[in-house]
LOVOTI-476112 format. One record per residue (C-alpha): x, y, z negated; residue number from 1; residue in one letter. Coordinates in nm, 2 decimals. Example, Ala and Ser with C-alpha at 12.3 -4.5 7.8 and 13.67 -1.06 7.14 Angstrom:
<atoms>
ATOM_1.23_-0.45_-0.78_1_A
ATOM_1.37_-0.11_-0.71_2_S
</atoms>
This chain:
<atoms>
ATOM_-6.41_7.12_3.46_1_X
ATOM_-6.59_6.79_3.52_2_X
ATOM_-6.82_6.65_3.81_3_X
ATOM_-7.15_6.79_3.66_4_X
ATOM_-7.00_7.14_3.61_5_X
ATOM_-6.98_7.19_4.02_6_X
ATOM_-7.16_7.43_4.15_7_X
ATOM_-7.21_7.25_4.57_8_X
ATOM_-7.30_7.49_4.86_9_X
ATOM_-7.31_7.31_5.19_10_X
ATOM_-7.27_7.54_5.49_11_X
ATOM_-7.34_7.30_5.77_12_X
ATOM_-7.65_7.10_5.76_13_X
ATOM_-7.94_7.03_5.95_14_X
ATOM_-8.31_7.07_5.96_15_X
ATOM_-8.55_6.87_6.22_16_X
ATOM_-8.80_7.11_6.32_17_X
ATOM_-9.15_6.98_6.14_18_X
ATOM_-9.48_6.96_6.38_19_X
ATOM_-9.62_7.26_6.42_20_X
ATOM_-9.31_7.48_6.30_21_X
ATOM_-9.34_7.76_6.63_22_X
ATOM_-9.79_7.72_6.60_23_X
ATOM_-9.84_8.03_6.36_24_X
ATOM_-9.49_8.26_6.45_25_X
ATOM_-9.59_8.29_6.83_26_X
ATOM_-9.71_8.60_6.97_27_X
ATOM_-10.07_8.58_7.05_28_X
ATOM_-10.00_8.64_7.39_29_X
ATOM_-9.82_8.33_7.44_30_X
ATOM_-10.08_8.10_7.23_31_X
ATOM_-10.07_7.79_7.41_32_X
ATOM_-9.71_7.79_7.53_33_X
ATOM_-9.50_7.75_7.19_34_X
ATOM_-9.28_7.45_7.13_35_X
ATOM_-9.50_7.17_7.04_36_X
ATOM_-9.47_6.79_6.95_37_X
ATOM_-9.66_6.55_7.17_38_X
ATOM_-9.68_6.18_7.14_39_X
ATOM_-9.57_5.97_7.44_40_X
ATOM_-9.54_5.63_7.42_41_X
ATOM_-9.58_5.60_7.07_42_X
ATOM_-9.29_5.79_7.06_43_X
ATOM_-9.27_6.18_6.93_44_X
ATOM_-9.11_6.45_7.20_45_X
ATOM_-9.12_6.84_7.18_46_X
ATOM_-9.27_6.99_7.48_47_X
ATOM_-9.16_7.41_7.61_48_X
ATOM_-9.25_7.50_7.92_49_X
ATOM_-9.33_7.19_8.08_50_X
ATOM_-9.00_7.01_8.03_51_X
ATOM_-8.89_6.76_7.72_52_X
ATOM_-8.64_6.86_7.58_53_X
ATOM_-8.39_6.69_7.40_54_X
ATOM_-8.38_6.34_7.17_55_X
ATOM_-8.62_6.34_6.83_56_X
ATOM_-8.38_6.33_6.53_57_X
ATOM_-7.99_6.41_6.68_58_X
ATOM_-7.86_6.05_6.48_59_X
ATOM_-8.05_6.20_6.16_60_X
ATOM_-8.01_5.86_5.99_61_X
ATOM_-7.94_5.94_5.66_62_X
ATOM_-8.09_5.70_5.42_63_X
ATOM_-8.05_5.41_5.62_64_X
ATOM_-7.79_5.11_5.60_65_X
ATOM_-7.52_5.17_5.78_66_X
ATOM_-7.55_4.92_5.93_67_X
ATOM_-7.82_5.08_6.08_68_X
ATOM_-7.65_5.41_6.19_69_X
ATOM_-7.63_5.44_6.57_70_X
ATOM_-8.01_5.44_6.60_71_X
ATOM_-8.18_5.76_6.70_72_X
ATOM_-8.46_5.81_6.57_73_X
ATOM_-8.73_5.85_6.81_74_X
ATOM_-9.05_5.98_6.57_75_X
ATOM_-9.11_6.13_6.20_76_X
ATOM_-9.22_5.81_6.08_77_X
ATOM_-8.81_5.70_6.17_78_X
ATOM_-8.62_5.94_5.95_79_X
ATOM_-8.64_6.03_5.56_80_X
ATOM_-8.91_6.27_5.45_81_X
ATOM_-8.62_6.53_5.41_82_X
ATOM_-8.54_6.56_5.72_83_X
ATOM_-8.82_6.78_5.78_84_X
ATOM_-9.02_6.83_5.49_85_X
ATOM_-8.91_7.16_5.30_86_X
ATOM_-9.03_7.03_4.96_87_X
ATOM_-8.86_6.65_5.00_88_X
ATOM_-8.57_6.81_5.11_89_X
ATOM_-8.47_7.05_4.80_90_X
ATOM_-8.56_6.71_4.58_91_X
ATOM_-8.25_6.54_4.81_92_X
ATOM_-8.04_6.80_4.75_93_X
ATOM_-8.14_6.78_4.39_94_X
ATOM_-8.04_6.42_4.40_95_X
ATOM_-7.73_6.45_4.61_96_X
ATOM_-7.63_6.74_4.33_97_X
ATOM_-7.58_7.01_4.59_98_X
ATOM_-7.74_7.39_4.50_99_X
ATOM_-7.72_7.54_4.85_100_X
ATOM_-7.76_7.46_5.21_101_X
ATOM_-7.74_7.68_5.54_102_X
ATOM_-7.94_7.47_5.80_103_X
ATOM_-7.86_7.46_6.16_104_X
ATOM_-8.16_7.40_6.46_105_X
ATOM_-8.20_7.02_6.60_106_X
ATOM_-8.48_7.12_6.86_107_X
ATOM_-8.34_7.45_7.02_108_X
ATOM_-7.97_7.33_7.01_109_X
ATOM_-7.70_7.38_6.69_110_X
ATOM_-7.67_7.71_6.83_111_X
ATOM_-8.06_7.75_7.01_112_X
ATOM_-7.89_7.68_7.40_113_X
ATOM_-8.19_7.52_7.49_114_X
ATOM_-8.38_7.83_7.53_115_X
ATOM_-8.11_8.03_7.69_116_X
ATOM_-8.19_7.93_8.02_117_X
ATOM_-8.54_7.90_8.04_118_X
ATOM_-8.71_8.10_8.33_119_X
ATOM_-8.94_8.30_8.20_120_X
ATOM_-8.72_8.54_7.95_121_X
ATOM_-9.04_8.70_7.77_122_X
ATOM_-9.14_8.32_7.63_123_X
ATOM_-8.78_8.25_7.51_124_X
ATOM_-8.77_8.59_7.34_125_X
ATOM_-9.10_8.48_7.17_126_X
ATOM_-8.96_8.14_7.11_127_X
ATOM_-8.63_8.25_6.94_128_X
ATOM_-8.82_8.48_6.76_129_X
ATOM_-9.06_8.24_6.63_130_X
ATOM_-8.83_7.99_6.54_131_X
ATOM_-8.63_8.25_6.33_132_X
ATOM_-8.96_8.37_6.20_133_X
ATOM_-9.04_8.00_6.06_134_X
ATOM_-8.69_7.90_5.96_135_X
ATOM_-8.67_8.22_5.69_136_X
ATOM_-9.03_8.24_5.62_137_X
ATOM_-9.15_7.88_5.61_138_X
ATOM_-8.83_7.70_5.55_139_X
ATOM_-8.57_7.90_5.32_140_X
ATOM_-8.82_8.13_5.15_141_X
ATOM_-9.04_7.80_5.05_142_X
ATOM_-8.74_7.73_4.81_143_X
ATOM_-8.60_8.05_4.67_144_X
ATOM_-8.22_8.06_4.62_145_X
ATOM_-8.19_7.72_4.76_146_X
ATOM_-8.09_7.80_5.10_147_X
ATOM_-7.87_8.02_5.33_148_X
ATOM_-8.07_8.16_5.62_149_X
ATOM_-7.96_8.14_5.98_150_X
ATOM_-8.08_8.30_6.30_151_X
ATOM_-8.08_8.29_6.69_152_X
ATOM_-8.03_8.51_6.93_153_X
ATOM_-8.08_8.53_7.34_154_X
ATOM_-7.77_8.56_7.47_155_X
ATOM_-7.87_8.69_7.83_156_X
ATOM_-8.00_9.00_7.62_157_X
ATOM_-7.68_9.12_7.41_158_X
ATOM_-7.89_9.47_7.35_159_X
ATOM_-8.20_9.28_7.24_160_X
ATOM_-7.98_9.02_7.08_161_X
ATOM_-7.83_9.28_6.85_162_X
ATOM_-8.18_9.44_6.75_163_X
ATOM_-8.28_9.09_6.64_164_X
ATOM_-7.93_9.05_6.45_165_X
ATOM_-8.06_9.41_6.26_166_X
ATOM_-8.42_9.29_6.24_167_X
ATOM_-8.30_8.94_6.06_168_X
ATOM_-8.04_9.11_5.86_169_X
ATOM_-8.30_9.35_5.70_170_X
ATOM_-8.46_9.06_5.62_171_X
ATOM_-8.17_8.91_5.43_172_X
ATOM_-8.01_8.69_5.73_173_X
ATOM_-7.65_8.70_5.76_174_X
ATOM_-7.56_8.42_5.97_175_X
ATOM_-7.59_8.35_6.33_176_X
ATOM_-7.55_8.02_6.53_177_X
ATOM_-7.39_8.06_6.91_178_X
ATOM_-7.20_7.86_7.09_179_X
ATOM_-6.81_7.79_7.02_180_X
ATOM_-6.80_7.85_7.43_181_X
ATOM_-7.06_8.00_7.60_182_X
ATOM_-6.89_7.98_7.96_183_X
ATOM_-7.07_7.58_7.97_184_X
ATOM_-7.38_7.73_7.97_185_X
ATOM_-7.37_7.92_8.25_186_X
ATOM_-7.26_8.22_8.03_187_X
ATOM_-6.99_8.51_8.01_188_X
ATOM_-6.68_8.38_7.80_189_X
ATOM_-6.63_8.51_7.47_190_X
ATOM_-6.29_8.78_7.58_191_X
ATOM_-6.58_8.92_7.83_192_X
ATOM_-6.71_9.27_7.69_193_X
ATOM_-7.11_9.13_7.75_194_X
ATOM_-7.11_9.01_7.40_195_X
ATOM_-6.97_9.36_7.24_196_X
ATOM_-7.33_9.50_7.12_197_X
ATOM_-7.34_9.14_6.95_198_X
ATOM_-7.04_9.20_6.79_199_X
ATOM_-7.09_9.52_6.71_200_X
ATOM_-7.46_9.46_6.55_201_X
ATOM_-7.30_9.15_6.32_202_X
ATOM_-7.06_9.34_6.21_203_X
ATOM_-7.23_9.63_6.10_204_X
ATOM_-7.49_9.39_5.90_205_X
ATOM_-7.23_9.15_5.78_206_X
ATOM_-7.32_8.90_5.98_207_X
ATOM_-7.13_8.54_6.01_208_X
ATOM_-7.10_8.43_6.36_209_X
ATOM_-7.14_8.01_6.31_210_X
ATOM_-7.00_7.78_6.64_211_X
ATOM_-7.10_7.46_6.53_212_X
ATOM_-6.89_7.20_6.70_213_X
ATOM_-7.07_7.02_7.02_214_X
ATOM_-7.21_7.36_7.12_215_X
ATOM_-7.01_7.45_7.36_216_X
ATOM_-6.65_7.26_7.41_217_X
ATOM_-6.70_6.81_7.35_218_X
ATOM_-6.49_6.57_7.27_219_X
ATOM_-6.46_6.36_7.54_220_X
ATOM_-6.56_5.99_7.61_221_X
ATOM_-6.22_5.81_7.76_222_X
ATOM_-6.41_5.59_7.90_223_X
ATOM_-6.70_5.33_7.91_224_X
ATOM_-6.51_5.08_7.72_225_X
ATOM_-6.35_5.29_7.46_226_X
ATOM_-6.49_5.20_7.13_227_X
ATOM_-6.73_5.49_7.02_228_X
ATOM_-6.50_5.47_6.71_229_X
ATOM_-6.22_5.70_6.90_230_X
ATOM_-6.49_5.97_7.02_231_X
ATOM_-6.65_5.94_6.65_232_X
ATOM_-6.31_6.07_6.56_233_X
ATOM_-6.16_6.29_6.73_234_X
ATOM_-6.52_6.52_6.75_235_X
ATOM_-6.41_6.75_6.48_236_X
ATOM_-6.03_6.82_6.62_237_X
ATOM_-6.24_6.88_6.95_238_X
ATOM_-6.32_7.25_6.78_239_X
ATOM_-5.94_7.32_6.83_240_X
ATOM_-5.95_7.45_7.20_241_X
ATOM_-6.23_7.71_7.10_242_X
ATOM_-6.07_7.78_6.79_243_X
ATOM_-5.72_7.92_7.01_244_X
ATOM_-5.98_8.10_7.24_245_X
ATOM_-6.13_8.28_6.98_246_X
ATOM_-5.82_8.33_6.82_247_X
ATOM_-5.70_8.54_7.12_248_X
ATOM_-5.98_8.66_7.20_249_X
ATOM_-6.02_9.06_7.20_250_X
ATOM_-6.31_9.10_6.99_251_X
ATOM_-6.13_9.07_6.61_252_X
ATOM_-5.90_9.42_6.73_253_X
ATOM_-6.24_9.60_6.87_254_X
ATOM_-6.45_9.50_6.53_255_X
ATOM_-6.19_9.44_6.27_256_X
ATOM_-6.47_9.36_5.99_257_X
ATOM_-6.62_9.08_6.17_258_X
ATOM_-6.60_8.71_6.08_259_X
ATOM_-6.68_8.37_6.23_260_X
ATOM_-6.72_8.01_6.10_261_X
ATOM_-6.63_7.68_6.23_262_X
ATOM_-6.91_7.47_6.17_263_X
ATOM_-6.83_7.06_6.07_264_X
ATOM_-6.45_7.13_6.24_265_X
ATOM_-6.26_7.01_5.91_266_X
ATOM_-5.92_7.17_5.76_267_X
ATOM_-5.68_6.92_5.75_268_X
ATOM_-5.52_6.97_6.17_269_X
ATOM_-5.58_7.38_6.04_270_X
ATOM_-5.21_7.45_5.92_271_X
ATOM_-5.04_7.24_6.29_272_X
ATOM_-5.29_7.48_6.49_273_X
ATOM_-5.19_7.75_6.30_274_X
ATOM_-4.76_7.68_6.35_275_X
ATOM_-4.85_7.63_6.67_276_X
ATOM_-4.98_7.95_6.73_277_X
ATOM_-4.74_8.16_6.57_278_X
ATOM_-4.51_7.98_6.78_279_X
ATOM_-4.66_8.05_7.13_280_X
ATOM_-4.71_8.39_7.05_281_X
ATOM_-4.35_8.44_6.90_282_X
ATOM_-4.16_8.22_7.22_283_X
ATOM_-4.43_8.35_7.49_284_X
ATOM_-4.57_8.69_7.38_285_X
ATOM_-4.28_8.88_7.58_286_X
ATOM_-4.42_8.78_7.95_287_X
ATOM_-4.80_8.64_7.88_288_X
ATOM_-4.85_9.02_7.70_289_X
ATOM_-5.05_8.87_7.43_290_X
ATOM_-5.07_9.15_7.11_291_X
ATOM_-5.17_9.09_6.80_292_X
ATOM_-5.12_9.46_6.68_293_X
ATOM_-4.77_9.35_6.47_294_X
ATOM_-4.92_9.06_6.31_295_X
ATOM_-4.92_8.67_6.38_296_X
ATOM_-5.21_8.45_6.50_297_X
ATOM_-5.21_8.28_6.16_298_X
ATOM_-5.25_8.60_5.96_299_X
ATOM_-5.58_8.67_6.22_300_X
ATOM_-5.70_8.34_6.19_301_X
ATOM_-5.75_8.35_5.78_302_X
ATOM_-5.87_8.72_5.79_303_X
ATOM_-6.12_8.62_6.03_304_X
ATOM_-6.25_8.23_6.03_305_X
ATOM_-6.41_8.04_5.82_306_X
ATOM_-6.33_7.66_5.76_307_X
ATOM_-6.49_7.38_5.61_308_X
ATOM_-6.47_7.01_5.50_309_X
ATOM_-6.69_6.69_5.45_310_X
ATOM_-6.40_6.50_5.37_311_X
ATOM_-6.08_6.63_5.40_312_X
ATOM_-5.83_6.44_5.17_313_X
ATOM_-5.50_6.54_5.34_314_X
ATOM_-5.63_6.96_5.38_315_X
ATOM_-5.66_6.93_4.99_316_X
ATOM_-5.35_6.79_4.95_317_X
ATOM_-5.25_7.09_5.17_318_X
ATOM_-5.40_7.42_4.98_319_X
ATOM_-5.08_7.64_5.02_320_X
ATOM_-5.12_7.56_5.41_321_X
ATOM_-5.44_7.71_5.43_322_X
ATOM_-5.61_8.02_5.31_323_X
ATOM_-5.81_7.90_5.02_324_X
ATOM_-6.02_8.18_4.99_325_X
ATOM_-6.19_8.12_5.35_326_X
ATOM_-6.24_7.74_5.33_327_X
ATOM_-6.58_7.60_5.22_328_X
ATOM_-6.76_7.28_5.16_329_X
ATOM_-7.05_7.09_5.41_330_X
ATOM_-7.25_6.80_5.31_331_X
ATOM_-7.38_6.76_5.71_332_X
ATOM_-7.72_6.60_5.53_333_X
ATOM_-7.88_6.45_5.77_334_X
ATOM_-7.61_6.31_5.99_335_X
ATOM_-7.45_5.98_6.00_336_X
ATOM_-7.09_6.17_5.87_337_X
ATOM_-7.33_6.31_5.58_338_X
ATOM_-7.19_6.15_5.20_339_X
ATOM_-7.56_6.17_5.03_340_X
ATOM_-7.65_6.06_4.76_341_X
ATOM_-7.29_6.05_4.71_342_X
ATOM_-7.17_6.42_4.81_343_X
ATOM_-7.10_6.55_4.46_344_X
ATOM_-6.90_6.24_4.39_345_X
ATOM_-6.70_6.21_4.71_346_X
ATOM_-6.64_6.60_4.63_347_X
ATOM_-6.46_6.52_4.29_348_X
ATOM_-6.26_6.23_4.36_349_X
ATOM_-6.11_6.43_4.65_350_X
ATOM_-6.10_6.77_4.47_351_X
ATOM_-6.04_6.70_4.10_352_X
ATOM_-5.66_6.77_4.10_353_X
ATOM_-5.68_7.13_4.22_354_X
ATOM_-5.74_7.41_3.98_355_X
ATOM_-6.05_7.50_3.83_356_X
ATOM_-6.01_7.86_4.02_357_X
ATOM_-5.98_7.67_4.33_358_X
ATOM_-6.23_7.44_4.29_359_X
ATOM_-6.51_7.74_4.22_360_X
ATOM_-6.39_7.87_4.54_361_X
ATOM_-6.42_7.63_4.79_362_X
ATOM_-6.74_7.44_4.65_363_X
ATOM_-6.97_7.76_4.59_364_X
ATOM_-6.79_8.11_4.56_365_X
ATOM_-6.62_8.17_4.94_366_X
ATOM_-6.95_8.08_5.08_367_X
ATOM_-7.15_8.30_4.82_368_X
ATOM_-6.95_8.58_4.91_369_X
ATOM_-6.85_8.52_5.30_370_X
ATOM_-7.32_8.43_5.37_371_X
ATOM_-7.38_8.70_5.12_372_X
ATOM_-7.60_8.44_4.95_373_X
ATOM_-7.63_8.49_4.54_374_X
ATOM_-7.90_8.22_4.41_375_X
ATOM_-7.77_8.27_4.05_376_X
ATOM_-7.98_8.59_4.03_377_X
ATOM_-8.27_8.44_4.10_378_X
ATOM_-8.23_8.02_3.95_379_X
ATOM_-7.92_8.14_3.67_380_X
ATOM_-7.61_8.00_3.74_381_X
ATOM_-7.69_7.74_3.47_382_X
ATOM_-7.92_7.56_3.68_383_X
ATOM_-7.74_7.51_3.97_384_X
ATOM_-7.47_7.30_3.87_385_X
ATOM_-7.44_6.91_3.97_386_X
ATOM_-7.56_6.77_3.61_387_X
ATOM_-7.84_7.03_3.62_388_X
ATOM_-7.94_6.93_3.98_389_X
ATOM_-7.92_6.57_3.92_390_X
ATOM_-8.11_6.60_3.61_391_X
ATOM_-8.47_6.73_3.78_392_X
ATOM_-8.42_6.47_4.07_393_X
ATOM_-8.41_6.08_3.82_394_X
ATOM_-8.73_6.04_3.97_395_X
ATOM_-8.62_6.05_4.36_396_X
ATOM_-8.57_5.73_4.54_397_X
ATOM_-8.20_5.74_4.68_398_X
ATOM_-8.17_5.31_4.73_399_X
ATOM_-8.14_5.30_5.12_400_X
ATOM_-8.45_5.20_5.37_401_X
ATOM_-8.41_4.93_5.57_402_X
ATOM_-8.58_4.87_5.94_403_X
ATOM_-8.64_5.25_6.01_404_X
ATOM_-8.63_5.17_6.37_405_X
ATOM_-8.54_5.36_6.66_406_X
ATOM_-8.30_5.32_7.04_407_X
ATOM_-8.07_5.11_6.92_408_X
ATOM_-7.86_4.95_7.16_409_X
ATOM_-7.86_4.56_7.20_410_X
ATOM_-7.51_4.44_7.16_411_X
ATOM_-7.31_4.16_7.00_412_X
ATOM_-7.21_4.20_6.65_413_X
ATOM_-6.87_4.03_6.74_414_X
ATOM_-6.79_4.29_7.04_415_X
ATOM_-6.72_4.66_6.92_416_X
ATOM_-6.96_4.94_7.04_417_X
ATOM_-6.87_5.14_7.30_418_X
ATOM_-6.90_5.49_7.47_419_X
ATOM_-7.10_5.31_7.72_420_X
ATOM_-7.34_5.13_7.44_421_X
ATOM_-7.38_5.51_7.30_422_X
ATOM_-7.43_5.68_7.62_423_X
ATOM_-7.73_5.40_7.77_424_X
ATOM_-7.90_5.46_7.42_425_X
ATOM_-7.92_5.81_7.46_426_X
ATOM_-8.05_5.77_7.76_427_X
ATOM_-8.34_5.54_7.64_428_X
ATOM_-8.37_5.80_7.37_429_X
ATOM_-8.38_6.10_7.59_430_X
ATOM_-8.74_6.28_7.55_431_X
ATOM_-8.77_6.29_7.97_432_X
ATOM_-8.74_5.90_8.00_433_X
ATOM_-9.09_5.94_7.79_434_X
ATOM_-9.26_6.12_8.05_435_X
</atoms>
């Protein structure tokens, strides 16, 4: 095999919600109250139910210096075209070589929280709804084969949650975003039997349950002073408390089908976590009564999870550690960890030893199989490889753009940013300091 032969399916990336995207999927009845983008300031915010909500782009820089990373973007006019145009982003993709992409919300949350909590239940229903409506209809189905759909769901509802799960599914979605731990939203935890019908309804449509990290457990900042470096590090590992909960959690002995990802978590600290829980239950099972029916934590943990990698040089210098046939690729496009234009190439050079079997299956095939997602039928699997890819895209500007603008923090170039420099520019970026 060589570079252009790879066949790329990302399954963590990210679109921003375009203006307009709720207008035409809101009920009638609630004409008027969708989530809409107003201009304050000279500055773009989205508006729902009186309150602005959130930061613009969520560090979408890609395309800029580096340099220039750090800066959130406060407007359209601040981030690349493909950030929230459907038709400028397939031609990145194109670009960056990469076939398929499952898109997580920037708006409602990575895993919709935002309108979990909102008073009136009826106009989050409609929201949810509305946003799931547009992101299959408008965004996935505007590009046919190109992308991996993903829905919502309220999670104060879990018998109207799982009708929307069959409602999605029957329209060909078979991956849901929630939280990796509810209980920081005010919500039931995950070994609490108020999320069964969920369960139940994904697995009986075959439905991946994706905890993107950030959503629920954070890495922590040490302090004000600690460079942002050491948070920007350790936010993938941070998955690693959820990923024990869900691990003993009851739910995998009740619906023995169903299957979860962890979204931008990495592989590489998998196989430690893994010892370490085979451990625990083997020393500590005798008086905590933890029972894993016979089996080990580990052999639960690759029946059920799904991994994947941006960059992950030691996890494939790892494969018999892990469970090859449930780890998967992510580009992260538009994020400042994102590798495009670069994503195919960064893929090879890390990947290139393994086997061609093993390449297949953690750059397209697990994820085919795991999101039920086959876009050979409909583009031929001659298509969708990296030289094909890059071949209709010679015409897209990749060079980076300078002078984007957006919060950036002032600081001195000889001092190192800090948790503090990050935090004070998210809090000049914040959509209430707008209003």
């Amino acid at each position: 095999m060589k570079k252009e032969d790879v066949i790329l399916v990302s399954v963590d990336d990210h679109a921003i919600e375009p203006r307009g995207a709720f207008d035409r999927h809101m009920p009638e009845k609630f004409k008027g109250r969708q989530p809409r983008v107003e201009n304050f300031k000279g500055r773009d915010v989205w508006m729902f139910e009186g309150d602005a909500t959130g930061y613009m782009g969520l560090n979408s820089v890609v395309g800029r210096p580096k340099e220039e990373y750090g800066m959130e973007p406060l407007g359209y006019d601040q981030m690349r075209r493909g950030t929230w145009d459907i038709k400028a982003r397939v031609e990145d993709m194109n670009a960056n070589g990469v076939l398929g992409s499952l898109c997580f919300p920037t708006f409602p949350g990575f895993a919709g929280q935002r309108f979990q909590n909102v008073a009136d239940k009826n106009v989050a229903m409609a929201a949810i709804q509305a946003y799931n409506d547009w992101h299959l209809h408008d965004w996935c189905n505007a590009a046919p084969g190109r992308f991996i759909p993903l829905m919502m769901i309220p999670w104060w509802n879990p018998q109207a949650a799982a009708k929307e799960i069959k409602r999605m599914a029957d329209l060909g979605v078979h991956a849901m975003t929630l939280s990796d731990n509810p209980t920081v939203h005010g919500y039931p935890s995950i070994h609490n039997d108020h999320w069964d019908p969920i369960w139940k309804a994904c697995e009986e449509n075959n439905v991946v349950i994706c905890c993107h990290i950030g959503t629920g457990a954070k890495a922590p900042h040490a302090s004000d002073e600690s460079p942002i470096d050491a948070w920007i590090t350790s936010m993938p590992i941070s998955i690693a408390n959820s990923a024990a909960d869900w691990l003993w959690a009851p739910m995998w002995k009740k619906f023995p089908k169903l299957r979860m990802a962890l979204s931008e978590g990495g592989i590489g600290w998998i196989p430690y976590l893994l010892e370490r829980a085979d451990f625990t239950h083997g020393h500590h099972h005798t008086w905590t009564n933890s029972n894993f029916g016979g089996r080990m934590p580990s052999e639960v943990f690759n029946e059920h999870i799904i991994t994947c990698f941006i960059e992950d040089e030691y996890g494939l210098q790892n494969t018999d550690r892990l469970n090859m046939d449930m780890v998967t690729w992510e580009c992260d496009y538009p994020h400042s960890d994102c590798t495009w234009p670069n994503s195919a190439d960064v893929f090879w050079k890390q990947a290139q030893h393994l086997s061609d079997e093993l390449i297949d299956k953690i750059s397209h095939r697990n994820a085919m199989r795991e999101f039920s997602y086959d876009p050979f039928s409909i583009l031929g699997r001659e298509n969708c490889t990296v030289g094909a890819l890059r071949a209709q895209a010679t015409h897209v500007d990749v060079s980076p753009a300078q002078g984007m603008g957006g919060a950036a923090p002032d600081r001195d170039p000889n001092r190192p940013v800090t948790s503090g420099d990050i935090n004070r520019m998210f809090e000049s970026a914040d959509a209430k300091t707008a209003l």
